[in-house]
C-alpha positions in Angstrom: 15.7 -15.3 15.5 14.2 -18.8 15.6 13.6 -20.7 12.4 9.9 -19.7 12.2 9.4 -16.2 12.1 7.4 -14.8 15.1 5.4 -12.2 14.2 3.1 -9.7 16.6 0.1 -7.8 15.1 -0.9 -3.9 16.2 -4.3 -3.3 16.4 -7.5 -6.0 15.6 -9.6 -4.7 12.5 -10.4 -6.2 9.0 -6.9 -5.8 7.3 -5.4 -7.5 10.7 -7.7 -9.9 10.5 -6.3 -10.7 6.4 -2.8 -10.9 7.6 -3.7 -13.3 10.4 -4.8 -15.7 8.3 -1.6 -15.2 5.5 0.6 -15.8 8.4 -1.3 -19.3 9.7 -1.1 -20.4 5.7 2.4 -19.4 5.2 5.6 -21.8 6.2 7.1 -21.2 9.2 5.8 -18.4 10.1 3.7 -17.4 13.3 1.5 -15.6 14.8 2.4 -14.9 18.9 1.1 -11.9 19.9 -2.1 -9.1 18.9 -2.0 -5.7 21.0 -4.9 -3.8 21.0 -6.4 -0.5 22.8 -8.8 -3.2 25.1 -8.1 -6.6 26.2 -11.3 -7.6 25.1 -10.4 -6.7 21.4 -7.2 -8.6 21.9 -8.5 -11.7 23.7 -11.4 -12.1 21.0 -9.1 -11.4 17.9 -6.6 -14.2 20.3 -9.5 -16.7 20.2 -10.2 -16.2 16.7 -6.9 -16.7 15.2 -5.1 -18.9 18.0 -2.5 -16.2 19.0 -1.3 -16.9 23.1 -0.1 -13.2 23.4 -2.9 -11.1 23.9 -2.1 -7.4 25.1 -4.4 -4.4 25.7 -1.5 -2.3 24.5 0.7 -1.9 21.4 3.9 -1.3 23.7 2.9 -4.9 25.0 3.8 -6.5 21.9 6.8 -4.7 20.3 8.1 -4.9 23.7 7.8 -9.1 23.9 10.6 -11.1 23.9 9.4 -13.7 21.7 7.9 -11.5 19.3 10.5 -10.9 15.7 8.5 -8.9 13.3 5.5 -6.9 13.8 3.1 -6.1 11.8 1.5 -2.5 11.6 -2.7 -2.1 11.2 -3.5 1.1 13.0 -4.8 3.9 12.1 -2.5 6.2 9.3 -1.6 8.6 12.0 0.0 6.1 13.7 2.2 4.3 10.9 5.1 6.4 11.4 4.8 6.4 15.2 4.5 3.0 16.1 7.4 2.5 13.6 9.4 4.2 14.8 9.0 2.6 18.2 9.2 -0.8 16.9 12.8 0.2 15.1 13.9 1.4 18.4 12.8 -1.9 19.8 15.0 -3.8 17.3 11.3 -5.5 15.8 11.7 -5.9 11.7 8.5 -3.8 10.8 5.6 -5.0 7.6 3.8 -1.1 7.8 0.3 -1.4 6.5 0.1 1.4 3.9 0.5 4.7 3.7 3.3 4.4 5.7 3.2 7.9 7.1 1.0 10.9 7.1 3.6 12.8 4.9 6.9 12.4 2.9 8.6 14.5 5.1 7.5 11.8 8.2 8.5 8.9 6.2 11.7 10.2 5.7 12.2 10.4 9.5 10.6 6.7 9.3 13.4 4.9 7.1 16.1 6.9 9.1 15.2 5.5 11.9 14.9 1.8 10.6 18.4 2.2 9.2 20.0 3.6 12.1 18.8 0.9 14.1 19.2 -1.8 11.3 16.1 -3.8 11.2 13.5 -4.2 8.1 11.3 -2.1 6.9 8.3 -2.8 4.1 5.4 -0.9 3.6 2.5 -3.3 3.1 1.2 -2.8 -1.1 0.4 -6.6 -1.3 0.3 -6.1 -4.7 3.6 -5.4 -5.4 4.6 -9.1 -4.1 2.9 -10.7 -6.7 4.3 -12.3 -9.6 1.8 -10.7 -11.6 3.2 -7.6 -11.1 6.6 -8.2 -12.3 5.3 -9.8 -15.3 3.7 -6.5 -15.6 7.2 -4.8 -15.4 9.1 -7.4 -17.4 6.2 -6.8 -20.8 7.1 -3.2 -20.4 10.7 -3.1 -20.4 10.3 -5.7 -23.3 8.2 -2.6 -25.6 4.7 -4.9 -25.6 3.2 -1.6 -26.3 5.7 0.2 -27.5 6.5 3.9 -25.7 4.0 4.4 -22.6 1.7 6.8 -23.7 -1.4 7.3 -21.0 -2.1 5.2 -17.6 -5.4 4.9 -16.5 -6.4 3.9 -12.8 -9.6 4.0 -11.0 -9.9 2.6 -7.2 -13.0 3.3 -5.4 -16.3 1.2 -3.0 -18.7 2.2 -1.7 -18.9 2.8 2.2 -21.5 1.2 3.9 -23.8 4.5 4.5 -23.5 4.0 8.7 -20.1 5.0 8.4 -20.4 8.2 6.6 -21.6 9.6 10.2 -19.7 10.8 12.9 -18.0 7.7 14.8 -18.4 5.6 11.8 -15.0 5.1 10.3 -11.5 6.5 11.0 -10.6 7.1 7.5 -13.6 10.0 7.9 -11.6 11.8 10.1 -8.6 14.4 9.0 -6.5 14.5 12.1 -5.9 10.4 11.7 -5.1 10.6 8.1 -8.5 9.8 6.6 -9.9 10.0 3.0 -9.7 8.8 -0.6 -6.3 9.5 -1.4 -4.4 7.8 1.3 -6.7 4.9 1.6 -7.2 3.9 -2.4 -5.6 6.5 -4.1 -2.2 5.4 -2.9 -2.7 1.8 -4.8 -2.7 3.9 -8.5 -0.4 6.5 -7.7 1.5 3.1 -6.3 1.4 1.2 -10.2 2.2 4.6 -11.9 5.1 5.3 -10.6 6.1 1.9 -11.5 5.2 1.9 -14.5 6.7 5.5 -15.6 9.9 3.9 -14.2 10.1 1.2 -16.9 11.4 3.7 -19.3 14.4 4.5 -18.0 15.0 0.8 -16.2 14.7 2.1 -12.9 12.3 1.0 -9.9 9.8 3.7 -9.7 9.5 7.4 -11.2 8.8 10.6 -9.7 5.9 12.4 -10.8 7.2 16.1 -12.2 3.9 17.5 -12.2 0.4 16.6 -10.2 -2.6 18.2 -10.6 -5.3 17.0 -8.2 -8.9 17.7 -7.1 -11.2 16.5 -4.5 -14.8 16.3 -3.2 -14.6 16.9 0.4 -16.8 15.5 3.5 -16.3 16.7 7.4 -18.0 14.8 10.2 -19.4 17.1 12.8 -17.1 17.8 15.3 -14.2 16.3 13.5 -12.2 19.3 12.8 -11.0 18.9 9.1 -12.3 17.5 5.9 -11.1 14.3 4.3 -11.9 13.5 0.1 -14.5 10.8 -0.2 -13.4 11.3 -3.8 -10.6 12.5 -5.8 -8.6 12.9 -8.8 -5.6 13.5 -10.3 -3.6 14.3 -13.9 -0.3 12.7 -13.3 2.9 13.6 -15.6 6.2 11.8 -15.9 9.2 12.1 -18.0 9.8 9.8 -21.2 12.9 8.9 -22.4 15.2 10.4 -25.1 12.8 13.7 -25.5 9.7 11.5 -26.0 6.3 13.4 -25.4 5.9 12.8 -21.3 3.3 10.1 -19.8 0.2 11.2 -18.9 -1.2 9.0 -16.1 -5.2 9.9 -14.8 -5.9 8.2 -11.6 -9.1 8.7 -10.1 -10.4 6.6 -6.1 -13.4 7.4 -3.7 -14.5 5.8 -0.8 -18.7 6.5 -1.6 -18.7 4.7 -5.3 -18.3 1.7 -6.5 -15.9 1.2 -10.0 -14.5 -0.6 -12.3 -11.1 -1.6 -10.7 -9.5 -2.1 -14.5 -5.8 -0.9 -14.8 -4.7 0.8 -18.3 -1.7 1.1 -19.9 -1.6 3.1 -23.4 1.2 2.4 -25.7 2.0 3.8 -28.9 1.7 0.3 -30.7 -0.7 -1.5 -28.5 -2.9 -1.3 -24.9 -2.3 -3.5 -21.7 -5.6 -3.9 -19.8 -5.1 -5.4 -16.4 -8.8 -6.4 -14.6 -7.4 -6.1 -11.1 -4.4 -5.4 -10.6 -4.6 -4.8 -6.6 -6.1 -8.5 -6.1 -4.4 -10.2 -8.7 -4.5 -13.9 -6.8 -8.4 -12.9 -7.7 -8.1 -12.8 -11.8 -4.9 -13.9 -13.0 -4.4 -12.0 -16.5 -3.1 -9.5 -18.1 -4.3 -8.5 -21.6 -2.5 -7.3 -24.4 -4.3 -5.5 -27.4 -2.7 -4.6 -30.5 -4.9 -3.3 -33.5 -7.4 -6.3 -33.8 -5.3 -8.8 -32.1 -5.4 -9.7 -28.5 -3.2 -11.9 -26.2 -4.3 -13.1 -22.6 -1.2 -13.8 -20.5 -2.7 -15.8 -17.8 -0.1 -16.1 -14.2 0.3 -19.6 -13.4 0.8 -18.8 -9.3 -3.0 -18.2 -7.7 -1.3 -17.4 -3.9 -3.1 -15.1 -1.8 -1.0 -12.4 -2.4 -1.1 -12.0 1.4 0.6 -14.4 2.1 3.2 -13.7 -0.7 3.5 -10.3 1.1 4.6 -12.3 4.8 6.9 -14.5 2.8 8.8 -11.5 1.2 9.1 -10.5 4.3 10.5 -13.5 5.7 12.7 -14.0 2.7 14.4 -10.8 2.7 15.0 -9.7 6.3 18.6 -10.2 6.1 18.8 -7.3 3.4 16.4 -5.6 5.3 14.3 -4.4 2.4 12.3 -6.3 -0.2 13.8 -5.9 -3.6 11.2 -4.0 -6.6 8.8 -4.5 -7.3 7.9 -4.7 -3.9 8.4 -1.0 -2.2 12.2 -0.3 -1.4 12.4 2.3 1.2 13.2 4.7 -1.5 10.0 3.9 -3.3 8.1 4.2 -0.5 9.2 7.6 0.7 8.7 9.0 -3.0 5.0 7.6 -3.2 4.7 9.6 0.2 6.2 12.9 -1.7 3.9 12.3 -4.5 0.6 11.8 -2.1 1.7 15.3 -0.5 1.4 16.5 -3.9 -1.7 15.1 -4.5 -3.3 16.3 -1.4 -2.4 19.6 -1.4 -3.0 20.3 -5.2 -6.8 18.9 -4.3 -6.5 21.2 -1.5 -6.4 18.6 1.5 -4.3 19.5 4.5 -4.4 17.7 7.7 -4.9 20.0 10.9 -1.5 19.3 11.9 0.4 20.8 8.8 
């Protein structure tokens, strides 16, 4: 590779659109090349952010010579895919999340990545933040004592034009669509994380998930999706303690109150956004009548601290926690399957 990193973009929507931009602000790093289904899409998105490689194909870009790292924006049903071609490419890969429809599929994702050595990270911006491991290094530290209870609630409301047939892909079942693998992810995401501090470890795995689900299916779509969902998450403690209870809750038709909680036995840690912390740069602590504000002195899109972890740790070809491992990710696909099907969401393919 050169010294900048070159990167390629698949596909042209909102959330390629957000990485553009990180990748313009961020040090040697550049943008060559956007593939999308039309060249019209890719010439416009190629006006609009500068990019000389416009392609009215994905196989265009992960195919280009000049092109080091591409980054992943489709569609959830085709994460894994495209992936998997880009690994067989020898392209280093920034997967927008969920990186796969199921765990079983990410599996066959990292596989290939490590067989043809090249890096893998699925995209939770959030997890590159700094804010974030402060989070991680207050819990391992007992600032609330043993976890008790986590709290998460992720959900907007959809514009009402795309709640109709054609409106939005994340309506439709056969490409992945719905609450839980568009929002839901982010909490299940932090929990895990957090049940992991117990025991010092990057991430736990949920032994129990109990979910539910109000479904919507576009005429002529073939399958529901959840527009909103639920779920009553358990973990283990440590050393026989009473097991953590997390309740996480995301929808795609209603607007909430994105604040993160974290119950302790001695004290509360209330987090007002934890998925755009470069947005509101605190985490509270509560004990009793006493509160402390720890305010993170780093206000970086956390975009662009998402494209420099990926520059940064190519040569291991993973991100270290608390940005997803490949472990990490394939156990927050495990636990979505768990999710889904405990709410009673399968996709027509399974």
């Amino acid at each position: 590779m050169s010294d900048t990193l070159r990167w390629g973009i698949l596909g042209t929507g909102r959330i390629a659109a957000r990485l553009a931009g990180a990748i313009k602000d961020a040090p040697d790093n550049e943008l060559v090349a956007v593939g999308s289904r039309s060249q019209a899409s890719a010439d416009t998105f190629g006006e609009t952010w500068n990019v000389p490689g416009r392609f009215d194909s994905y196989e265009g870009v992960v195919n280009a010579d000049d092109v080091d790292v591409v980054y992943i924006s489709l569609p959830n049903n085709l994460h894994a895919p495209w992936s998997i071609k880009c690994a067989e490419a020898g392209k280093h890969i920034l997967c927008e999340k969920p990186m796969a429809m199921t765990g079983a599929e990410a599996e066959t994702v990292i596989n290939t990545v490590r067989r043809h050595d090249v890096f893998f990270m699925e995209a939770f911006m959030y997890r590159c933040h700094p804010q974030t491991a402060e989070l991680v290094e207050l819990l391992k530290n007992n600032a609330i004592g043993t976890i008790r209870l986590i709290q998460s609630a992720f959900s907007f409301g959809m514009d009402a034009e795309r709640i109709k047939p054609g409106g939005d892909v994340r309506l439709y079942n056969h490409m992945g669509g719905g609450s839980i693998m568009d929002v839901g992810c982010y909490g299940l995401s932090l929990s895990r994380l957090i049940a992991g501090t117990v025991t010092d470890k990057p991430f736990a795995d949920p032994i129990e998930v109990n979910g539910s689900a109000a479904f919507f299916q576009p005429a002529g779509s073939g399958g529901f999706v959840d527009l909103m969902a639920s779920a009553a998450v358990k973990f283990a403690n440590k050393d026989g303690e009473r097991d953590i209870i997390a309740s996480l809750a995301c929808g795609m038709n209603a607007w909430c109150d994105r604040t993160f909680f974290i119950y302790g036995d001695t004290g509360t840690i209330k987090i007002p956004d934890p998925w755009f912390a470069h947005e509101c740069l605190r985490i509270e602590i509560h004990r009793g009548d006493d509160a402390e504000v720890i305010t993170i002195d780093d206000d970086t899109d956390q975009y662009i601290l998402e494209v420099e972890t990926v520059q940064k740790h190519i040569p291991n070809r993973q991100p270290p926690a608390p940005a997803h491992t490949w472990a990490d990710s394939v156990s927050n696909m495990h636990a979505i399957d768990k999710w889904r099907h405990s709410a009673g969401l399968k996709w027509v393919s399974e």
